[in-house]
ROKOL-387812 format. One record per residue (C-alpha): x, y, z. Coordinates in steps of 0.5 Angstrom, whole numbers, padded with zeros to 4 digits, always signed. Example, Ala and Ser with C-alpha at 12.3 -4.5 7.8 and 13.67 -1.06 7.14 Angstrom:
2
+0025-0009+0016/+0027-0002+0014/
END
This chain:
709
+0127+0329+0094/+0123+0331+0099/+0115+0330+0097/+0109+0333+0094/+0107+0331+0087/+0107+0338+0083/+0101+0334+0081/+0095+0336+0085/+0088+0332+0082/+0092+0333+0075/+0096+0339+0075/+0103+0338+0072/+0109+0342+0071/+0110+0345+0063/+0118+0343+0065/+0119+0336+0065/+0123+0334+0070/+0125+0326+0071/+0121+0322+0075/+0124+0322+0082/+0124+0329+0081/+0117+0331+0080/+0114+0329+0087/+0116+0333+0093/+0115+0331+0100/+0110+0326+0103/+0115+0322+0106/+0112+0320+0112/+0105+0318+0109/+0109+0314+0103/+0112+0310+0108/+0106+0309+0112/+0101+0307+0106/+0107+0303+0103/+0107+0299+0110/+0099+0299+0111/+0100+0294+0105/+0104+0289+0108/+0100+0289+0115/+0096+0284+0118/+0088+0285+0117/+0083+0283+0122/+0081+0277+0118/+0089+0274+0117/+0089+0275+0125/+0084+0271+0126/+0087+0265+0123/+0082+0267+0115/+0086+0268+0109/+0083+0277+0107/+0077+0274+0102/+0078+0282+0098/+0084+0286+0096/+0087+0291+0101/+0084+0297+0100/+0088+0304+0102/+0084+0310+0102/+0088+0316+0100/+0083+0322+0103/+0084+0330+0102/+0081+0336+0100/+0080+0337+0091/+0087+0341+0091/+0091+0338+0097/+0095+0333+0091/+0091+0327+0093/+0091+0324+0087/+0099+0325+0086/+0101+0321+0092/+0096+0315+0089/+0100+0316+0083/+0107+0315+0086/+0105+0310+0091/+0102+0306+0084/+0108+0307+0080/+0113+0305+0087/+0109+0298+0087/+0108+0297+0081/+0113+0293+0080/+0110+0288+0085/+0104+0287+0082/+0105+0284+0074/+0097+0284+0072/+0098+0292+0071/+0095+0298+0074/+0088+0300+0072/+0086+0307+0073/+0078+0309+0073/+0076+0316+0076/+0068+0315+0080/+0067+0322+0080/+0066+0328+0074/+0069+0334+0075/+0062+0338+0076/+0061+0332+0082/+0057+0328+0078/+0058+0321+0082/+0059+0316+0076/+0055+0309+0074/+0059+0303+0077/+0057+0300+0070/+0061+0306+0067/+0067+0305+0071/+0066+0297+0071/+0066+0297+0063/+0072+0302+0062/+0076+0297+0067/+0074+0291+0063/+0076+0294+0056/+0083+0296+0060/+0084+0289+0060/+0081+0288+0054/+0076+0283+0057/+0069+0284+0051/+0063+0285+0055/+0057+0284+0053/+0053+0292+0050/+0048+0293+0055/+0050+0289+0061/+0047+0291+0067/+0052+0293+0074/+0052+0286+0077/+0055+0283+0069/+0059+0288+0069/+0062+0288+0076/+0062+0280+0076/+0066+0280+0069/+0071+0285+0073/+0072+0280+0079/+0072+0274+0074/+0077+0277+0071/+0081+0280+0076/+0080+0273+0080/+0088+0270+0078/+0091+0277+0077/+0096+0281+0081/+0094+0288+0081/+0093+0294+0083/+0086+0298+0082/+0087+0306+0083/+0080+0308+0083/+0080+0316+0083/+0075+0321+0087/+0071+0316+0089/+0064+0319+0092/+0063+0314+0096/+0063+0307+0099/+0058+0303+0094/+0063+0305+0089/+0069+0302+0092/+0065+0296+0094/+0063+0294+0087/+0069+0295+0084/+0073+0291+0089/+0076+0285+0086/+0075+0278+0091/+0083+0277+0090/+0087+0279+0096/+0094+0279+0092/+0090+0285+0088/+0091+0292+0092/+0086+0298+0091/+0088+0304+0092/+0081+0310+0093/+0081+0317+0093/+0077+0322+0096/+0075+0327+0099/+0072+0324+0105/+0072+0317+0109/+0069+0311+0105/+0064+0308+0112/+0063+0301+0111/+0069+0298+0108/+0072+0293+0112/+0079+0293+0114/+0081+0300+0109/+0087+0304+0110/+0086+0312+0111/+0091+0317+0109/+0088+0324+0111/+0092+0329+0107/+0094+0336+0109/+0098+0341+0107/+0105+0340+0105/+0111+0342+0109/+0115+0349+0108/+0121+0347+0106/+0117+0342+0100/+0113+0348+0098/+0118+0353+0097/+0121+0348+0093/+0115+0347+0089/+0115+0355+0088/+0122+0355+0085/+0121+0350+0080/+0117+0355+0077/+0121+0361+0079/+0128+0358+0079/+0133+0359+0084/+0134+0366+0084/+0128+0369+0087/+0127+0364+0091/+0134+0366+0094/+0134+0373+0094/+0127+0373+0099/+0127+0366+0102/+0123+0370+0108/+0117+0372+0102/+0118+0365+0099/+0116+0362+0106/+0110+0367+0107/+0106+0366+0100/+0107+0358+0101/+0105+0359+0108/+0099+0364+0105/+0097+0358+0101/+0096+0353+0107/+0102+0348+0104/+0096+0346+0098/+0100+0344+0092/+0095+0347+0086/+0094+0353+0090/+0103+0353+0089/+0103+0351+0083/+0098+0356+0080/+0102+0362+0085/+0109+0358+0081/+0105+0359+0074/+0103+0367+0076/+0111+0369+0077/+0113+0365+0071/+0109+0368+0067/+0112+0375+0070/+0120+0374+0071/+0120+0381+0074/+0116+0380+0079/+0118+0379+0087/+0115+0373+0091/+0113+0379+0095/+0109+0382+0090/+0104+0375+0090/+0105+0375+0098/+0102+0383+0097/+0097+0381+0092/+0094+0375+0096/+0095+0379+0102/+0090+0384+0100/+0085+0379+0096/+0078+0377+0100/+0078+0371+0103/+0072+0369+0101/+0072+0361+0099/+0079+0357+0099/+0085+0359+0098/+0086+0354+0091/+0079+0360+0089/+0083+0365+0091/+0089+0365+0087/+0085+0363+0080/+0081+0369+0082/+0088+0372+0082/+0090+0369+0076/+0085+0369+0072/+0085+0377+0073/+0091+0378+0071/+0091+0374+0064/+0089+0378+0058/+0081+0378+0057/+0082+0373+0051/+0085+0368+0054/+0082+0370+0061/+0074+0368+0057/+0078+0362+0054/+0080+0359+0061/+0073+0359+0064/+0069+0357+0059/+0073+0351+0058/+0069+0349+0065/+0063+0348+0059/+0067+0342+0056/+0066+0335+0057/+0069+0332+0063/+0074+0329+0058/+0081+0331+0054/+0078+0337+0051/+0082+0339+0044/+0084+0346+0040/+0077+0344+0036/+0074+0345+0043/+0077+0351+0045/+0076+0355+0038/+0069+0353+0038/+0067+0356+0046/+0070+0362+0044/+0070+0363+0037/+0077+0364+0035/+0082+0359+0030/+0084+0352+0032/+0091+0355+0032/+0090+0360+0036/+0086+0356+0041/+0092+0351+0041/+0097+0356+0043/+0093+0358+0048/+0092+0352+0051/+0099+0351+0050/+0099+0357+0055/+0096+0355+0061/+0100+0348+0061/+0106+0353+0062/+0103+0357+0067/+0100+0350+0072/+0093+0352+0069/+0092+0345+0065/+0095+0339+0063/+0097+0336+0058/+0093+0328+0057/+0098+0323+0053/+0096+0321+0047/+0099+0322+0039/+0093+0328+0038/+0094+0334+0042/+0089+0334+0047/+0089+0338+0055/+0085+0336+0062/+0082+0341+0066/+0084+0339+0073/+0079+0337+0077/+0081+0342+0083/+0080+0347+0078/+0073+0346+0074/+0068+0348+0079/+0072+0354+0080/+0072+0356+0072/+0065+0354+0073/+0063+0359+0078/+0067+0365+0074/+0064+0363+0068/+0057+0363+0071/+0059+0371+0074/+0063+0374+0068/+0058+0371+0062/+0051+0372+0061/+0047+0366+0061/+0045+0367+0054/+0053+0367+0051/+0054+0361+0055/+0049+0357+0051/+0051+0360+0045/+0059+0357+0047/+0055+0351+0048/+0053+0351+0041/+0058+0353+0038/+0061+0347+0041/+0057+0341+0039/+0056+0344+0032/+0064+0343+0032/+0062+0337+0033/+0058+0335+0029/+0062+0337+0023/+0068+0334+0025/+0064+0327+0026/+0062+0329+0018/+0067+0329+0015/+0070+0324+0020/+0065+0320+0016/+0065+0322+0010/+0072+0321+0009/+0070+0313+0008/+0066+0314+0003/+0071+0315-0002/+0065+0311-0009/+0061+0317-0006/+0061+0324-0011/+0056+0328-0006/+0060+0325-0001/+0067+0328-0004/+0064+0334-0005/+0061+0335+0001/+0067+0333+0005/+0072+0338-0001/+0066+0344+0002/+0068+0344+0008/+0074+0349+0012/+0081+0345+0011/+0081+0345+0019/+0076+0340+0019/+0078+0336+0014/+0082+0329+0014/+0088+0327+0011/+0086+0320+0010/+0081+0315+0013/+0087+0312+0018/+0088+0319+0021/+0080+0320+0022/+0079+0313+0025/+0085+0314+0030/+0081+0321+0032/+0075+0317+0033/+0079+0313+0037/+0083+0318+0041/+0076+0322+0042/+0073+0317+0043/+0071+0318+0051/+0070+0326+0050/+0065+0324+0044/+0060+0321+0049/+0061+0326+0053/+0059+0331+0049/+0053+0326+0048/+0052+0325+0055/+0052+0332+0056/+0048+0334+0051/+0043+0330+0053/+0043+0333+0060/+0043+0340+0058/+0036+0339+0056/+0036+0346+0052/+0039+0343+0046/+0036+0337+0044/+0037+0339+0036/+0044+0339+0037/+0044+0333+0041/+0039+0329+0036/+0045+0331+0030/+0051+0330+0034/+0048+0322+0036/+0047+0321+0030/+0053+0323+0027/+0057+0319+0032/+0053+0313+0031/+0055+0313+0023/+0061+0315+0024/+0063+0309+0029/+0060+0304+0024/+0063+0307+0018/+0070+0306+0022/+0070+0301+0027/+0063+0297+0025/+0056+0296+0029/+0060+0289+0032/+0065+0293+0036/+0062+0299+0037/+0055+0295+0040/+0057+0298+0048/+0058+0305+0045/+0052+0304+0040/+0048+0302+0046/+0050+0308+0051/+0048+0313+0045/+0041+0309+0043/+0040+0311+0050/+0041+0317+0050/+0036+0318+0044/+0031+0315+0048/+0032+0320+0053/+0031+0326+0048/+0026+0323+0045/+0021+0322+0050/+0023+0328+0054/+0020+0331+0047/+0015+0327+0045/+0017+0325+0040/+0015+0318+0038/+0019+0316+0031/+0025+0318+0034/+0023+0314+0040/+0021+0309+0037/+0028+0308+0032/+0032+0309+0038/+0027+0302+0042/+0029+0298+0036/+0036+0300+0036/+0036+0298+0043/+0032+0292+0041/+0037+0290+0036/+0042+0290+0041/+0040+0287+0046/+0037+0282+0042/+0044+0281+0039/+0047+0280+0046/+0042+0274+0048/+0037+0278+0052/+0031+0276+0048/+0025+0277+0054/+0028+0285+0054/+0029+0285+0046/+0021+0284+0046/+0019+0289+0051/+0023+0294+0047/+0020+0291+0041/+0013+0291+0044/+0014+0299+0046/+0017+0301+0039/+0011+0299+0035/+0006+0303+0040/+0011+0309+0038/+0011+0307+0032/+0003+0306+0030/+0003+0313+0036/+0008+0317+0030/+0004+0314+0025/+0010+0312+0021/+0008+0305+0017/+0016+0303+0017/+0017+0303+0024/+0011+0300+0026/+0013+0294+0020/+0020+0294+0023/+0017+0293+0030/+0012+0288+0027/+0018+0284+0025/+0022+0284+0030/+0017+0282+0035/+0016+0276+0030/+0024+0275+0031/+0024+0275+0039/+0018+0269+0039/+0022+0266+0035/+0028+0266+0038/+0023+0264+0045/+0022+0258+0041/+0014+0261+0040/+0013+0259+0033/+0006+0260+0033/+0006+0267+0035/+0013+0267+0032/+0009+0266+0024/+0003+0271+0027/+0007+0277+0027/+0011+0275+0021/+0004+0275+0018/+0003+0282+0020/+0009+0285+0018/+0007+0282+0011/+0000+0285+0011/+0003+0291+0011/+0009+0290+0006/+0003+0288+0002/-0001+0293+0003/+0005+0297+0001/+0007+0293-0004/+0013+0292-0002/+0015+0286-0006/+0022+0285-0004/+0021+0286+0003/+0014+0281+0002/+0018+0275-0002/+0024+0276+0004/+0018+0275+0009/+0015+0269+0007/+0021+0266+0008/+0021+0268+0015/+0014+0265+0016/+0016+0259+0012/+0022+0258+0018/+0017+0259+0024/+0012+0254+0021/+0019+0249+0020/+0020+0249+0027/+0013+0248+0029/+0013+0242+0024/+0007+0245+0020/+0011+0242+0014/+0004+0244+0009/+0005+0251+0011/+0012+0252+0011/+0012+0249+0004/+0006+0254+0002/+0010+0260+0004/+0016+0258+0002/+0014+0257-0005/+0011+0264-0005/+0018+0267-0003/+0020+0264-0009/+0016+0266-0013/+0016+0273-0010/+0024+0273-0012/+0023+0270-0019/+0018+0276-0020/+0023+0281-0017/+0030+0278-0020/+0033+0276-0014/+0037+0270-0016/+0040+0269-0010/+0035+0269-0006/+0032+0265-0010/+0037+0261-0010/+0037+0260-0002/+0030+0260-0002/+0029+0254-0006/+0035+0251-0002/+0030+0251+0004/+0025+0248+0001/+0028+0243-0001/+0030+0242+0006/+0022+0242+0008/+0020+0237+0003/+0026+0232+0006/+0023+0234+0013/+0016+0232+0010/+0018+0225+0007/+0018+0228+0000/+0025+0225-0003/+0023+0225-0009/+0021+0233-0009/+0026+0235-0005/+0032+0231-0010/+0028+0235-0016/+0028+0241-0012/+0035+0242-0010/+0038+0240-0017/+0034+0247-0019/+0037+0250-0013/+0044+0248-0014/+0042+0252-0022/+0039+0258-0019/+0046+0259-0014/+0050+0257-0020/+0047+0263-0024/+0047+0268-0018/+0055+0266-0017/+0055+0262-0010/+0059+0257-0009/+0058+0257-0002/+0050+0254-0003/+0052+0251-0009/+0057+0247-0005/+0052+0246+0000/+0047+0244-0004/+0051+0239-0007/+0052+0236+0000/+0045+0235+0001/+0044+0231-0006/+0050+0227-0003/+0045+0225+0002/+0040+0225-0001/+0043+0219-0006/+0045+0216-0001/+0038+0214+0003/+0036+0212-0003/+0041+0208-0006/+0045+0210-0010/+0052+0211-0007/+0056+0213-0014/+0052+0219-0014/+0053+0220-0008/+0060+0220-0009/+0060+0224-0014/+0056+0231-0012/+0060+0230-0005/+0066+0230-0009/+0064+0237-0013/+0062+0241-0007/+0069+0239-0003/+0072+0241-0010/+0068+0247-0009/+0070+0249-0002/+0077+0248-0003/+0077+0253-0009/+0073+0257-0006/+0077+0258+0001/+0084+0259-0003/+0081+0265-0007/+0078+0268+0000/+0085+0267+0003/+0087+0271-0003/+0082+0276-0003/+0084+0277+0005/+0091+0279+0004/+0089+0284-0001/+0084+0287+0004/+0090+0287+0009/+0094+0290+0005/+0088+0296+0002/+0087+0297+0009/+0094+0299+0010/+0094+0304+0005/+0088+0307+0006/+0087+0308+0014/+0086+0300+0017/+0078+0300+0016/+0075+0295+0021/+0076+0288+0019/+0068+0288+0019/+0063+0292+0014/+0058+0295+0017/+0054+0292+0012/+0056+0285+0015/+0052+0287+0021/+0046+0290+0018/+0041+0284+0017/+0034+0286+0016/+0031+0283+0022/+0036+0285+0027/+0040+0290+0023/+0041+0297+0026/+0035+0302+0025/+0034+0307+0019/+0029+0310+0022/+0033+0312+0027/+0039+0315+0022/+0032+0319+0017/+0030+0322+0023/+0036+0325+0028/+0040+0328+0022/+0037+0332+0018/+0042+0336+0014/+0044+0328+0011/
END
């Protein structure tokens, strides 16, 4: 077969052929880039091995199936290069150039290689290069808007190849390969017409055939979507397309001109659903998607979509849920004549019909796992069955399918600026529904981007709660991640937004965060100084749990400064306060401590005394764990003074202790395993786990952005 991909920048044919058959022509441009791999770069000239990857540009007009021979010279070659074939796209469909930081991480994910959340560009792109250093693969990099992009992304690794699209040349990389793409052949584009159309008409009117490939310049999408309009009208002559564009005004390109004329011909529902479906999120969208932008049923909405895919509109993007990619040659198209056939005020309200769809399905995606929860089964039976899950594995996998358009909508959300409201209630459900399936820890990167985006709302609103919950959830993360001097600049921050909104809690939590990050600095002092002050509030408050919890915290910084007198003065109030409280656990865990700092302080006798009370209080509260902790310490505390068969002793219970404790968690993993089987696979982690209350995830942030909870 003679080439051009019937994909053009992601148009793809209903009929699934084989693969040998699906791309036409190229021949010539095949052969070429497949040798530009193999031929001799300067530096190999001149007697140094190539320090980076071959680079070959495929480079063309949106339209011109740019992107389908990056495709099949890929999967020609992929059979040379065992590390595999990563694919990122460095354009939105609107042209938004997309961060390098983005494109970097989506790479790393596909090679499952974790990153840090937060990470800036040069982490992320060296973790990219380290990862790749040993590696033989091929990096497709799609509608790259300009060299920067490529450049940062290139791995230092001359047995990897990448392989650009673009509109344009790519200035500034050494030794790159360019392809520049024109139109196909007539023979390959009269075959691309009859794959559509069928043999019949084709053979009947070869000369009128000929015309409409010759009127649409070779361009494949502009084929494929002339293809799509004959196949919707099995009666229809070639002759009549060719008449009709003949008599179009040839006004933009010709790719403009045949949407305009399918879009004419469709029925006004499905011609409204087709240009609103520009306002989607540059993502797969879903039958959800489409119902909410023009209002009609989800099922109604999928067999539209499944309409367009026939006719060469859409495509479909593999994946378990049924899901539709709009092809980036089409978007600003659609775009324009959504902008010329609806008013600006229908397109906001599609808009926010979108997201509150959303929304909603991010609810009851949330609200499936919280199965102990009346309100929150009552909350999820209220809802239409459409919206519904039919259990937590099938939410958690939607989740995870839609995960890139969901931070998407978020992203575009924030960018409208209009619909501020909405994008607050749409990130706080995102937020809660990724920690409720998959867990703070393995959510942290996508956390991280929507925090941001929360910040960007609230301070483009002046609103200092929302901006002080969103500095302390980036705090958090960035503490979390081992940047602990930025931690404490957003801390810093979020207690003056916090103090600014008058909101006592954001500004105690600050003041304790704060405390943390000098703590982690090794600046006790300071460290004690800010735990004082969040105390003072507690008090104030009267915050008993909180206060017992943060005497501790000042007895821990006093400890490590070596003002042993002052840890064991507020150490002793944290027992104090949790005895008053009922807390024996913390009781328990507090007295431990202090028997620690009296060993530090040279007081044996008080710390024996002190622990033996400690092991009481943790075995009233059921902890083997610091039990058999506590008993470890008492082995060695009989052992510097003396007494070995004591010593023996308690050693002998705490290991005891732990062996019986690890076979009881052995089995209480197995039945977790199997619980998660049956009941969708929840994360191996609860969010709870990661909810600590010094660098725990940010209430404040959950009460203020979501106010239908």
């Amino acid at each position: 077969m003679t080439d051009q991909a019937v994909d053009p920048d992601g148009v793809r044919l209903a009929q699934e052929a084989e693969p040998e058959g699906r791309f036409l022509g190229r021949t010539r441009e095949l052969k070429e880039l497949r040798a530009d791999i193999e031929r001799a770069g300067l530096d190999t000239l001149s007697g140094r091995k190539a320090p980076r990857a071959r680079v070959l540009l495929i480079a063309g007009r949106p339209g011109s199936g740019r992107t389908a021979l990056a495709d099949e010279l890929v999967r020609q070659v992929a059979d040379r290069y065992p590390g595999g074939v990563l694919r990122t796209r460095l354009s939105e469909p609107d042209g938004t150039r997309v961060p390098v930081a983005r494109a970097a991480r989506e790479l790393l994910d596909t090679l499952e290689v974790p990153a840090p959340a937060g990470a800036p560009e040069d982490d992320l792109t060296e973790a990219l290069r380290a990862a790749l250093a040993e590696r033989r693969a091929v990096l497709l990099l799609d509608d790259a808007a300009d060299a920067e992009q490529v450049d940062a992304l290139l791995p230092d690794n001359p047995d990897c190849l990448a392989v650009a699209v673009s509109s344009g040349p790519l200035t500034g990389i050494a030794d790159v390969r360019p392809c520049t793409l024109g139109g196909l052949d007539t023979k390959s584009a009269v075959e691309l017409l009859s794959r559509f159309t069928g043999s019949v008409r084709i053979t009947v009117d070869p000369r009128a055939a000929e015309r409409l490939a010759e009127q649409c310049e070779g361009q494949p999408a502009a084929l494929v979507l002339a293809g799509g309009w004959l196949a919707a009208r099995p009666k229809a002559a070639v002759a009549d397309l060719a008449k009709q564009l003949h008599t179009e005004p040839a006004q933009g390109t010709v790719v403009s001109r045949v949407v305009r004329l399918v879009h004419d011909s469709l029925p006004a529902s499905a011609a409204r659903m087709l240009r609103l479906l520009s306002l989607a999120p540059a993502a797969p969208l879903d039958p959800h998607t489409a119902a909410a932008l023009v209002g009609c049923s989800v099922e109604a909405a999928r067999t539209t979509l499944d309409d367009f895919v026939a006719h060469g509109l859409l495509h479909t993007a593999g994946s378990a849920l049924p899901q539709y990619e709009v092809p980036s040659c089409l978007h600003p198209l659609l775009r324009d004549l959504a902008e010329a056939h609806e008013r600006p005020g229908e397109l906001q309200l599609a808009r926010a019909r979108m997201l509150e769809r959303t929304v909603r399905l991010l609810q009851s995606c949330r609200a499936i796992t919280e199965t102990d929860s009346p309100q929150a089964r009552e909350k999820l039976l209220g809802m239409p069955r459409a919206l519904r899950f039919p259990t937590p594995r099938a939410a958690a996998d939607w989740l995870r399918v839609r995960r890139t358009a969901l931070l998407a909508s978020a992203r575009l959300a924030v960018a409208d600026g209009e619909l501020d409201t909405l994008a607050r209630r749409l990130m706080s459900q995102l937020v809660r529904a990724m920690v409720a399936h998959f867990g703070t820890r393995a959510a942290a990167s996508d956390l991280y981007d929507i925090h941001g985006l929360v910040l960007d709302v609230a301070e483009r609103r002046r609103l200092p709660r929302e901006r002080a919950a969103a500095l302390l959830n980036l705090g958090d993360l960035d503490a979390r991640t081992g940047r602990t001097a930025e931690a404490l600049l957003r801390y810093r921050a979020a207690l003056d937004a916090g103090r600014e909104a008058n909101d006592p809690y954001a500004a105690g939590r600050a003041m304790e965060s704060v405390g943390a990050a000098h703590l982690e600095l090794g600046d006790y002092d300071r460290a004690a100084d800010w735990f004082g002050r969040a105390l003072a509030e507690r008090l104030a408050r009267d915050e008993r749990a909180d206060a017992a919890r943060l005497y501790g915290r000042i007895g821990a910084a006093y400890t490590y400064a070596g003002r042993y007198g002052e840890a064991l003065r507020n150490w002793r109030a944290a027992v104090a306060g949790h005895r008053k409280n009922g807390d024996t656990a913390a009781q328990a865990r507090a007295l431990s401590e202090l028997a620690r700092v009296q060993e530090y302080a040279g007081r044996f006798e008080d710390a024996l005394r002190t622990c033996r009370e400690a092991v009481e209080w943790a075995r009233r509260a059921e902890d083997t764990r610091l039990q058999a902790a506590l008993h470890l310490r008492l082995a060695d505390s009989f052992g510097r003074l003396g007494d070995p068969a004591s010593a023996a002793l308690h050693r002998g219970v705490a290991e005891r202790m732990l062996a019986e404790e690890d076979t009881e968690e052995s089995a209480g993993e197995k039945a977790e395993e199997d619980a998660g089987e049956s009941v969708g696979g929840k994360a191996e982690e609860s969010p709870e786990d990661d909810f600590q209350p010094e660098q725990g995830a940010n209430a404040c942030e959950i009460r203020s952005a979501s106010a239908e909870d």
